[in-house]
VEXFIDREN-348074 format. One record per residue: residue in one letter; x, y, z of N, C-alpha, C, CB in turn. Coordinates in steps of 0.001 Angstrom, whole numbers, plus 500000, padded with zeros to 6 digits. Glycine has a CB too. Example, Ala and Ser with C-alpha at 12.3 -4.5 7.8 and 13.67 -1.06 7.14 Angstrom:
BEGIN
a513190494310507800512300495500507800513200496700507800511308495527509046;s512850497750507080513670498940507140512900500030507870514084499402505725;
//
This chain:
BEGIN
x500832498789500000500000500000500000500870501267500000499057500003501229;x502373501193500740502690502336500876503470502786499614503325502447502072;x503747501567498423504658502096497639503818502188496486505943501350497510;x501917502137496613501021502204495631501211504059495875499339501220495919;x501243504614497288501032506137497482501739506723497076500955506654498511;x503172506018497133504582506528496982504437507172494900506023504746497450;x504119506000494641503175505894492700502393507270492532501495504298492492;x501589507479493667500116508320492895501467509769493211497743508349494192;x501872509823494578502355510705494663503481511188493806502485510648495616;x504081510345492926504977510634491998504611511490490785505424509504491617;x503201510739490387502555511672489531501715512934489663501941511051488993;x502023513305490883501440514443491490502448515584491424501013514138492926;x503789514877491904504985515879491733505231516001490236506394515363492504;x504733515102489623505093515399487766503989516479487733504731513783486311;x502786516653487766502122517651487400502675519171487980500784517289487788;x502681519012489457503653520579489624504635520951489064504221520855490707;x505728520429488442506981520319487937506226520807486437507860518675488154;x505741519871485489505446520192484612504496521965484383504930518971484366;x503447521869485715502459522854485443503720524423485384501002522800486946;x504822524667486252505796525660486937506361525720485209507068524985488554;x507031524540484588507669524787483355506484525443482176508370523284482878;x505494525109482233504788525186481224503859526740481411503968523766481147;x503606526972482503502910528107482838503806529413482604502439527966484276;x505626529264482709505944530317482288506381530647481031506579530610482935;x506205529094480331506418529722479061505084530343478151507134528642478267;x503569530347479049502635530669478485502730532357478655501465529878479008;x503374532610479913503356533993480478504101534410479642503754534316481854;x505670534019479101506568534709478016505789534841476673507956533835477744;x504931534276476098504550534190474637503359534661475200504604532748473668;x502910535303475896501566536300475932501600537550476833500287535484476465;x502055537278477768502230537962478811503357539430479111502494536901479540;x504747538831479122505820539168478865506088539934477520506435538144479020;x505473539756476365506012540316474962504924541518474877505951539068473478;x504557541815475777502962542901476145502867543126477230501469542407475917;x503741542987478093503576543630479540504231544854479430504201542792480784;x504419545739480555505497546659481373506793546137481009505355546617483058;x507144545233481150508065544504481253508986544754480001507573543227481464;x508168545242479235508971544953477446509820544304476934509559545785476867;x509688542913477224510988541943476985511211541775475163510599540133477836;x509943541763474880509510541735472774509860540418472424510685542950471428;x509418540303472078508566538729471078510627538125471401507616539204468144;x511555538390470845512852537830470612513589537063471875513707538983470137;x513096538282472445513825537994473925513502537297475026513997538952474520;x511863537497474576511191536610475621511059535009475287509732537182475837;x511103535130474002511341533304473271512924533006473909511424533191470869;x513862534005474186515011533165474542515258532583475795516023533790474335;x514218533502476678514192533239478141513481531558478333513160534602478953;x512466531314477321512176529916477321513050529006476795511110529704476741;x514016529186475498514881528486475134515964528036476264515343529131474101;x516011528561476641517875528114478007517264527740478596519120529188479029;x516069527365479017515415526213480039515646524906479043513472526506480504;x515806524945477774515712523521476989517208523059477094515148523640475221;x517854523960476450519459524336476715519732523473478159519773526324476951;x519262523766479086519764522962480311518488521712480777520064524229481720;x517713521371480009517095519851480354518075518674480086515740519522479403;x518416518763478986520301517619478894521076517728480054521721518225477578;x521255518697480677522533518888481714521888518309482581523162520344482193;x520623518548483171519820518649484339519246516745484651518361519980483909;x519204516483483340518778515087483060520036514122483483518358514915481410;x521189514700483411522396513849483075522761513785484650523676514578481898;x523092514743485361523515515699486643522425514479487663522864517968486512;x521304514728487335520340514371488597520041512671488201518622515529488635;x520309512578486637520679510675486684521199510347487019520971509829486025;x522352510546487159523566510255488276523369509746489525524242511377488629;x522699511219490185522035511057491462521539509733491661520959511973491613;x520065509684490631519387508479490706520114507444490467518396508416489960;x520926506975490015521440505582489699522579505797490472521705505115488113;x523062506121491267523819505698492093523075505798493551525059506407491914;x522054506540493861521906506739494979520078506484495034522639508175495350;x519353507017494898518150506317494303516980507467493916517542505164495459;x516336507326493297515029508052492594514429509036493636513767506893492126;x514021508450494693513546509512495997514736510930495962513731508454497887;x516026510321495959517102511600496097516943512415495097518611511272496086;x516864512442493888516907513104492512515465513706492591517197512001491116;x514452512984492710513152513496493170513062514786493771512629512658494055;x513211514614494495513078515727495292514035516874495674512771515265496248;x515314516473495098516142517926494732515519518526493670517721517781494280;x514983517580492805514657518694491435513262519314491964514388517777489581;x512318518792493035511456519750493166511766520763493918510456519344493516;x512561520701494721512540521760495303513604523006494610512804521335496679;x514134522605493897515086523373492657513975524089492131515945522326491343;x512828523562491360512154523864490753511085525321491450511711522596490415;x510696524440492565509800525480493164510697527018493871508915524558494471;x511987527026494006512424528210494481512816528598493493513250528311495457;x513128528271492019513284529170491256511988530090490512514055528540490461;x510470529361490560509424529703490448508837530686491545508864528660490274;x509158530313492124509012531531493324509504532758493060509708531238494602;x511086532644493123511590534183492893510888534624491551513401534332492730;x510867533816490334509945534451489142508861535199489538509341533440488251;x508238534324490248507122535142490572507100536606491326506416534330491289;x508254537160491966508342537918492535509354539335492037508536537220493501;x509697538402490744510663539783490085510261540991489699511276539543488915;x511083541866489886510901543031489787510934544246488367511672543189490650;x510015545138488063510197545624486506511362546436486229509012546487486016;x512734545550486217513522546561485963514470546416484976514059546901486977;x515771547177484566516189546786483395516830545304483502517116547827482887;x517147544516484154517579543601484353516729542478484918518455543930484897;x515846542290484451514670541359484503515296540306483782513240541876483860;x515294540891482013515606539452481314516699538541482103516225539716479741;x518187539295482412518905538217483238518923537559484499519777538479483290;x518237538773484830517544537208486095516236536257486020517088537828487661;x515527536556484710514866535439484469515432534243483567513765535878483991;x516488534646482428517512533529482052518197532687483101518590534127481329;x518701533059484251519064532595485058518259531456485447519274533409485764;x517312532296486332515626531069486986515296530553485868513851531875487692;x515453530499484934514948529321483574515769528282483154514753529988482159;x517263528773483865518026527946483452517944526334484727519506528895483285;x517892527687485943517500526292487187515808525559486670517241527241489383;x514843526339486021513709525186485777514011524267484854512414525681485327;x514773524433483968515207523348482814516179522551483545515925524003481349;x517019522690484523517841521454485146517347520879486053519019521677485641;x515607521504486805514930520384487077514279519810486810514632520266487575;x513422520344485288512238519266484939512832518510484092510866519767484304;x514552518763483788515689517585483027515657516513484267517679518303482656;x515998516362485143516165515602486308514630514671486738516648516758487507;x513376515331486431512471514987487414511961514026486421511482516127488104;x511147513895485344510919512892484599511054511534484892511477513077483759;x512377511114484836513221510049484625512923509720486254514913510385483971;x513308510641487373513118510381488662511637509668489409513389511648489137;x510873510398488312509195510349488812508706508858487804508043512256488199;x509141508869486940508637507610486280509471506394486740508707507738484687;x510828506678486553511189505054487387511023504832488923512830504656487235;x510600505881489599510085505657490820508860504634490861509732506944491344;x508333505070490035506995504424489933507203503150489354505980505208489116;x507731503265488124508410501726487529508648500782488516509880501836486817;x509442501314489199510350500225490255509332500068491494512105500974490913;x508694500919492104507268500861492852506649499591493260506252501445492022;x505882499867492096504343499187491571504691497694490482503308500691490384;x505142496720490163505207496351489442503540495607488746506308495816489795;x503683494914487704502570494220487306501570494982486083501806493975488639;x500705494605485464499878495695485304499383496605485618499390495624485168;x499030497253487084499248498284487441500233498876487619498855498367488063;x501357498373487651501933499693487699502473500248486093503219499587488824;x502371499435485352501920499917483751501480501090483695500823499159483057;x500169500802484220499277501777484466499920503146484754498455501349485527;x499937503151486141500733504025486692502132505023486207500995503308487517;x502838504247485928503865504593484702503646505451483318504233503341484197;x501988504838483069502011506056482053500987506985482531501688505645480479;x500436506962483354500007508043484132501241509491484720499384507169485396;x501625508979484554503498510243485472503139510936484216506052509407485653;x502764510907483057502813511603481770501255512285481816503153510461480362;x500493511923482740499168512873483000499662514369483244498240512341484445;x501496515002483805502122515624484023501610517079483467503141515053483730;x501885516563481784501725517376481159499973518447481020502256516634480148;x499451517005480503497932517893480344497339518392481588496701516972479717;x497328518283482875497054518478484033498041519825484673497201517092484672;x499178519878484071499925521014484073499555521883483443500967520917483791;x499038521780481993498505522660481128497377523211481537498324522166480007;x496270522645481933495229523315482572495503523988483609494336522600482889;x496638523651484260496673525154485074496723526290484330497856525355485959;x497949525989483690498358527335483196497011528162482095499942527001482258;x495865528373482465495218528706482027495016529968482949494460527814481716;x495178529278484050495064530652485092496168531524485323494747530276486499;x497747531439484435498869532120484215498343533646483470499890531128483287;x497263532959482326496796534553481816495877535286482669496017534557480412;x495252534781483338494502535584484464495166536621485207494050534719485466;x496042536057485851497044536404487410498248535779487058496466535641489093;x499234536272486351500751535155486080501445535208487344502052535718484744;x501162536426488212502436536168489100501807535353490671503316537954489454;x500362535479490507499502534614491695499924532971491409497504534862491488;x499890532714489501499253531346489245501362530952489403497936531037487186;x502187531515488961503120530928489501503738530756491022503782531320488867;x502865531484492278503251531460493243503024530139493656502856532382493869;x501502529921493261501012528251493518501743527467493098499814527737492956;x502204527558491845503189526714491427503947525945491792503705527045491062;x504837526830492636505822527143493528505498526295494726505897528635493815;x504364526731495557503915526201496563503385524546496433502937527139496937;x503338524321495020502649522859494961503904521933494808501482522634493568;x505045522418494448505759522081493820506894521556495182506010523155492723;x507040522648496004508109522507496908506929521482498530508948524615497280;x505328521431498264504776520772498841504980519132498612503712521289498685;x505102519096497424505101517404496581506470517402497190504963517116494423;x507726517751497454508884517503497814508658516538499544509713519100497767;x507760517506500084508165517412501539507660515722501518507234518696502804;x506316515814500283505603514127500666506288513184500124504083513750500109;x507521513350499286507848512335498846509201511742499800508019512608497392;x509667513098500278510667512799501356510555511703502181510753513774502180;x509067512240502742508456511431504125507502510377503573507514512507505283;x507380509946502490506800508520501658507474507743501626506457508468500380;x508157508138500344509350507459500124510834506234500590509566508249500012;x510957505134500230511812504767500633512891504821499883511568503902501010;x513966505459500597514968505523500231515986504498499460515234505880501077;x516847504312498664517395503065498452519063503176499232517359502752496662;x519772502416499649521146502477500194521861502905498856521724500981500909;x522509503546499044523732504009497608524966502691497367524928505846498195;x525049502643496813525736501299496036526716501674495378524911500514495033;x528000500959494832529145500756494046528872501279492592529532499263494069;x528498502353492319527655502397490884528687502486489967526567503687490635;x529329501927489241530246502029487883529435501376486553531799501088488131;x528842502208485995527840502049484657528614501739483384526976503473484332;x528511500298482772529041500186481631528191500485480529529531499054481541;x529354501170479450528125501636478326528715500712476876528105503825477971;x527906500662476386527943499491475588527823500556473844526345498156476138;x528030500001472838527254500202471449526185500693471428526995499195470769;x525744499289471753523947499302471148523236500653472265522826497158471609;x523944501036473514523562501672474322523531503175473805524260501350475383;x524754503104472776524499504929472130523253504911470858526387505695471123;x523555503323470457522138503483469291520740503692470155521866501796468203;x520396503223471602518975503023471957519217504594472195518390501812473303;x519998505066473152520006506986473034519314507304472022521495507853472740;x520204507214470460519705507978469188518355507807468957520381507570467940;x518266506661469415516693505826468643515905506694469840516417503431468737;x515825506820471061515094507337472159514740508525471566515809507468473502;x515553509363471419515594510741471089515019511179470088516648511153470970;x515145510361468719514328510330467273513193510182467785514613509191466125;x512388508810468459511432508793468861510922509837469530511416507966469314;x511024510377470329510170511938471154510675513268470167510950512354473277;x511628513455468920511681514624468856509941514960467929513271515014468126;x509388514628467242508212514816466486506998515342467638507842513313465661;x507104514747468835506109515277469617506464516620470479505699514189470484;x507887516656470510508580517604471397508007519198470671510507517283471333;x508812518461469241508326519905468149506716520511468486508250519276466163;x506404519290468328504775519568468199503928520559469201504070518175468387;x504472519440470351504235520258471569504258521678471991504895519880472239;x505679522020472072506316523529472449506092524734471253508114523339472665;x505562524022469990505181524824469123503672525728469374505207523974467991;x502760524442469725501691524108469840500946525622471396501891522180470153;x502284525440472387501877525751473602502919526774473518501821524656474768;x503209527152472903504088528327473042504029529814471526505777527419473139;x504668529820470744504832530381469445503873530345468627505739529914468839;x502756529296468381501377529283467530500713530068468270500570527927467283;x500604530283469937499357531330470270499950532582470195498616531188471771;x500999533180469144501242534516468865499816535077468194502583534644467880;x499532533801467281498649534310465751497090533901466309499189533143463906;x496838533861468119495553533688468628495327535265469611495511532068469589;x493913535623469729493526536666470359493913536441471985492025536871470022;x494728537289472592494841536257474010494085535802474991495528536606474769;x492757537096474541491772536278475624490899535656475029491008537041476619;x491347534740474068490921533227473558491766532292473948490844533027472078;x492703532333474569494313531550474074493774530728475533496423532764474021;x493050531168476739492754530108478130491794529122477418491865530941479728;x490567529340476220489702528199475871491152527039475253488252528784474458;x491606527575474457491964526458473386492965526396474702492523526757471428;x493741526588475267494783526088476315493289524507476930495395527946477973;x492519525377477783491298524337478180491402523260477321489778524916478041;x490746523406476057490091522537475373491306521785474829489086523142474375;x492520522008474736493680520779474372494025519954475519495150521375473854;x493700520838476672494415519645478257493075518733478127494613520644480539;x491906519584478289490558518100478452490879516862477569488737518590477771;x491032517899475607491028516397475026492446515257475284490870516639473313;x493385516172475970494913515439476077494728514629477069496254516354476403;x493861514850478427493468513967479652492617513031479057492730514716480893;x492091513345478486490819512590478153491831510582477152489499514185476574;x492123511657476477493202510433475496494091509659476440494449511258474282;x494089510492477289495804509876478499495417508633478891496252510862480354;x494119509118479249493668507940480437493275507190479827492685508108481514;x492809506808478427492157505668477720493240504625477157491257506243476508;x494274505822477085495317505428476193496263504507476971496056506666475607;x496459505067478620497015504662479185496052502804479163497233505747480348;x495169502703479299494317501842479574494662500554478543492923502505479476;x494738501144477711495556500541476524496367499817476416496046501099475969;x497395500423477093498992500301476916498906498991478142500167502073477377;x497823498866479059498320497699479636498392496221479115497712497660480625;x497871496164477841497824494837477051498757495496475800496022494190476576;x498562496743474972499886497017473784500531497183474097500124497771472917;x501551497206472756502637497650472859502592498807472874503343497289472165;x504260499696472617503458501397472551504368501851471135503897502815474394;x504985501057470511505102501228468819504177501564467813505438500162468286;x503021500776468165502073500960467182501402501704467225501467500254466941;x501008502305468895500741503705469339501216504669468611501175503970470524;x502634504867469103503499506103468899503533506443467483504951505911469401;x503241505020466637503313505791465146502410506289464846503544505161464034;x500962505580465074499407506152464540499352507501465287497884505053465036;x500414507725466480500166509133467159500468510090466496500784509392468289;x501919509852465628502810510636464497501959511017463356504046509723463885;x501725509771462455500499510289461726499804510989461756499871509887461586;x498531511423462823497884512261463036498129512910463663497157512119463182;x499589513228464156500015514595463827500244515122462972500713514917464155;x500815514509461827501671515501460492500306515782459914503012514563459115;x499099515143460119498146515452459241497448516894459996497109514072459009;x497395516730461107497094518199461960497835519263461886497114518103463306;x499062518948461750500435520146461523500443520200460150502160519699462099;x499693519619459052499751520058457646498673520971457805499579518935456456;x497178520860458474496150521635458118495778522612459125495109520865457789;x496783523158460077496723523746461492496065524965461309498112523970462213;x496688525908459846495579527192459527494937527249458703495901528304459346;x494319525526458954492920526020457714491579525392458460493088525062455708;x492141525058460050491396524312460874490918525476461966492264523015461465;x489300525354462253488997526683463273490039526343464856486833526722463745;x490284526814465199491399527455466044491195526159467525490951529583466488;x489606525940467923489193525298469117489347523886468409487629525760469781;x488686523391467098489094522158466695490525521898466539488502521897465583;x491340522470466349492493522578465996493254521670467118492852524039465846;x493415522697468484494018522304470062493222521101470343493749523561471411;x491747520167470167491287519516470250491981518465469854490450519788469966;x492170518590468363492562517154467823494638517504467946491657516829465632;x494762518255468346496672518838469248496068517471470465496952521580470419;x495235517997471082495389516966472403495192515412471852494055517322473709;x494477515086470875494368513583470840495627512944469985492889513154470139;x496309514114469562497308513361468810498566513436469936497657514099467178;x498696514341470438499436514236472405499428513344472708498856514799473744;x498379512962473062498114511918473851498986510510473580496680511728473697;x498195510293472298498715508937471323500506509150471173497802509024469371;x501085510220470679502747510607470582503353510311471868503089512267470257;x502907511086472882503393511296474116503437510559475503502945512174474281;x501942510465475749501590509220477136502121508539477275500654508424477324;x501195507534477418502187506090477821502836505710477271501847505005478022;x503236505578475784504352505154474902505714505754475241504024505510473491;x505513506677475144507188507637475945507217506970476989507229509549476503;x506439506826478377506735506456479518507529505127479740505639506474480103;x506800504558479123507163502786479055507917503026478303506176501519478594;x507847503407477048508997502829475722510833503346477012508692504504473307;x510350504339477035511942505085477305512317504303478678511924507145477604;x511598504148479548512050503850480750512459502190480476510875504219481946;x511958501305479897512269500138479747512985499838478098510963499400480121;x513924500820477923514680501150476908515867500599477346514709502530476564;x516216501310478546517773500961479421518014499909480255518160501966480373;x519179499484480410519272498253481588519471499457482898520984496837481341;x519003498601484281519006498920485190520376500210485713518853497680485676;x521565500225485637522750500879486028522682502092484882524172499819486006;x522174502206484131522036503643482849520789504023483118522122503300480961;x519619503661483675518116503785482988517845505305483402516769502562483686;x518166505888484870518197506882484986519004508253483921518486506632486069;x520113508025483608520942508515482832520445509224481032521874507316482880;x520323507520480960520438507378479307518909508248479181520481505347478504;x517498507595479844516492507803479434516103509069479582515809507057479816;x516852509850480762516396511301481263517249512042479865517075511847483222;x518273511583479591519311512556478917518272512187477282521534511912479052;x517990510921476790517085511163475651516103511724475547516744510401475217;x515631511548476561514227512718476453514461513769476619513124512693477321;x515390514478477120515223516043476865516219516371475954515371516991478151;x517336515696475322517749516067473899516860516533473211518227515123473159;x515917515222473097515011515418472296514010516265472623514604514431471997;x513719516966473951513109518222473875513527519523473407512823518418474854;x514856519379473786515843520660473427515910520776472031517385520537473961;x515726519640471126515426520174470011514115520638469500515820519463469328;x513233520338470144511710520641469980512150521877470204510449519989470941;x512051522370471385512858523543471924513442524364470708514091523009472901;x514364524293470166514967524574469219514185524753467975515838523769469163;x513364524280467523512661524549466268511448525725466890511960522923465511;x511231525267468003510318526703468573511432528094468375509825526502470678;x512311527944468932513034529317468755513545529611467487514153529458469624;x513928528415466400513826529141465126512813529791464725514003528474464229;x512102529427465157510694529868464078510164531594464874508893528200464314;x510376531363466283510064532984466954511252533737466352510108533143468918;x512425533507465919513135534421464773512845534372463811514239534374464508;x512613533465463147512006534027461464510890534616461760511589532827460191;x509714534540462460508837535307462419509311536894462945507811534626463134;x510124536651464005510766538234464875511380538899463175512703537826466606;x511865538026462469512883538954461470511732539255460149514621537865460815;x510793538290459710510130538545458319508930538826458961510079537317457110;x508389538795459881506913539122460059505912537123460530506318540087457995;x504923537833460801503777536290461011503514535994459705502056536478461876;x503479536584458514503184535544457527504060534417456917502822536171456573;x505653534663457456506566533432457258505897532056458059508181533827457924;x505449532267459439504761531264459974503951530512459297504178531624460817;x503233531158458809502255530170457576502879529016456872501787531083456240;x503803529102456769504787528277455589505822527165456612506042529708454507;x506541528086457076507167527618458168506994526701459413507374528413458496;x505829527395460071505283526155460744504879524948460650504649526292461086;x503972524917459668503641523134459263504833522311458725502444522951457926;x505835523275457963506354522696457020507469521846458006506845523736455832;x508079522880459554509431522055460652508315520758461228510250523456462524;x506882521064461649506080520464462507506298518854461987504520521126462448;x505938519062460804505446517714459811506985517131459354504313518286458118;x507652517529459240509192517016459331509702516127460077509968517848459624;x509354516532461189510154516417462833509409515307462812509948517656464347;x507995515039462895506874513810462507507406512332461494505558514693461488;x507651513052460566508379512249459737509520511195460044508827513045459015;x510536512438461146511784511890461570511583510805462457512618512861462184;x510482511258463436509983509952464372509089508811463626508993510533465655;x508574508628462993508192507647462368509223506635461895507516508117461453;x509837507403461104511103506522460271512199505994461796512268507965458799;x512202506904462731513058506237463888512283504747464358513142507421465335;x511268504874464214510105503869465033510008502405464122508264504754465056;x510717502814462819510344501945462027511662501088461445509521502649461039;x512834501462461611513667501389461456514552500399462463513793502452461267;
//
């Protein structure tokens, strides 16, 4: 019973973690490029980029942790990393030196939601075994859409909805402390093998198509939305993304998550081909069901039972946020070509990296 709580509570700390990362990059691409603040469309896309910039470091740094010492430890440094750098965000001041102390605090949220992932899902992995904890496992990825619906209340009140943040975030720490069983730290010398840099590449191919999708999706596409429309379609992509999670997850306890992850790809490139010719609320609708299918439980399981035991922390945290950092990365190309030619390069531009990146993961999946 206590290591079923130890489970729910893991995916509880994934949603604060996720909601703190995701809520300020809603505040930079709406908030920030139109506040007092005058950071402008360039600058404020970079303040989200160096959080991607350091999910590799943060992933690598706090795998460590975990595989030599155990998941509870890495756990809960990265939340509480997380929540005091969300905090001071929340409390900064309008002055000329805003942007560098928010590059800074972005750089500590990207080296903990690099770290927490990998921490929060093989916690649970190692937990719960059986079909439930299948279950469970791809539930830690409820993270996201359950994070996202917060950040709906970022455009309301940004500096209230990140205080909570903050507060939920450095709360999930204290319970996992006092849940949690610790593991004894051990002799850890990790051998790395060949095939161990191909499952990396292959990890990483696999999540970059959804990564793109994602950070495009929730960040840089709601330039070209009215902002006080931008909380429905935020709404209406977490419902349909929860909604898919949990069925999907349901799923995954008898599939595999290959056959998932590709039919997920698919209907993405077909959504990222027709994104502005689709009304704006259907649009984030069928964003969440193709989430769901890319992202959920297939990432969870595929990546975590990718690695042998002495890397799994390592390898799987460090592939998944490569492969965000490049998602990451095609978001910030594209807020410069649009910063340099205007929003009608987006037209062209957007579908054309979205449906690419789609492509790339398919052919990884298939290969």
């Amino acid at each position: 019973m206590r290591n079923l709580v130890v489970a729910l509570f893991s995916v509880v700390s994934t949603v604060s973690i996720w909601y703190n990362f995701l809520a300020y990059n809603v505040v930079a691409s709406i908030i920030l490029t139109k506040s007092a603040l005058h950071l402008g469309v360039l600058l404020s896309f970079t303040t989200i980029f160096v959080a991607f910039i350091a999910r590799p470091i943060g992933a690598y740094v706090f795998g460590i942790i975990g595989d030599k010492f155990s998941s509870k430890a890495s756990l809960v440094l990265t939340l509480i990393i997380m929540g005091v750098s969300t905090l001071l965000i929340s409390i900064i001041e309008r002055t000329w030196y805003t942007a560098y102390e928010l590059i800074v605090l972005r750089i500590a949220q990207g080296l903990s939601i690099g770290g927490e992932w990998a921490s929060a899902s093989i916690l649970t992995y190692e937990s719960v075994r059986g079909s439930v904890g299948r279950f469970l496992t791809s539930l830690i990825q409820l993270g996201v859409p359950l994070g996202m619906l917060l950040t709906a209340f970022a455009v309301i009140n940004w500096r209230l909805a990140l205080l909570m943040g903050s507060l939920l975030s450095l709360s999930s720490a204290i319970i996992i402390l006092a849940l949690a069983e610790g593991a004894k730290p051990i002799n850890w010398r990790p051998t790395l093998r060949i095939e161990d840099a191909w499952k990396v590449v292959r990890a990483i191919g696999v999540k970059f198509g959804e990564s793109s999708s994602f950070y495009v999706y929730t960040s840089v596409l709601l330039i070209y939305f009215n902002e006080y429309g931008i909380s429905n379609l935020i709404i209406a992509a977490t419902i349909s993304l929860l909604i898919f999670t949990l069925i999907t997850s349901a799923v995954m306890t008898r599939a595999g998550p290959v056959k998932v992850l590709v039919l997920g790809y698919v209907i993405f490139a077909l959504i990222n081909a027709l994104m502005f010719r689709v009304q704006p609320l259907l649009l984030f609708i069928l964003f969440g069901i193709a989430d769901a299918l890319a992202y959920t439980p297939p990432q969870s399981l595929y990546l975590v039972s990718l690695f042998r035991s002495d890397i799994r922390h390592v390898s799987s945290g460090v592939s998944y946020h490569i492969a965000s950092s490049l998602g990451g990365l095609i978001n910030y190309l594209l807020s410069i070509l649009i910063s340099v030619y205007g929003l009608n390069t987006g037209f062209i531009a957007i579908p054309a990296s979205l449906i690419m990146s789609c492509v790339i993961s398919i052919i990884t999946l298939l290969i």
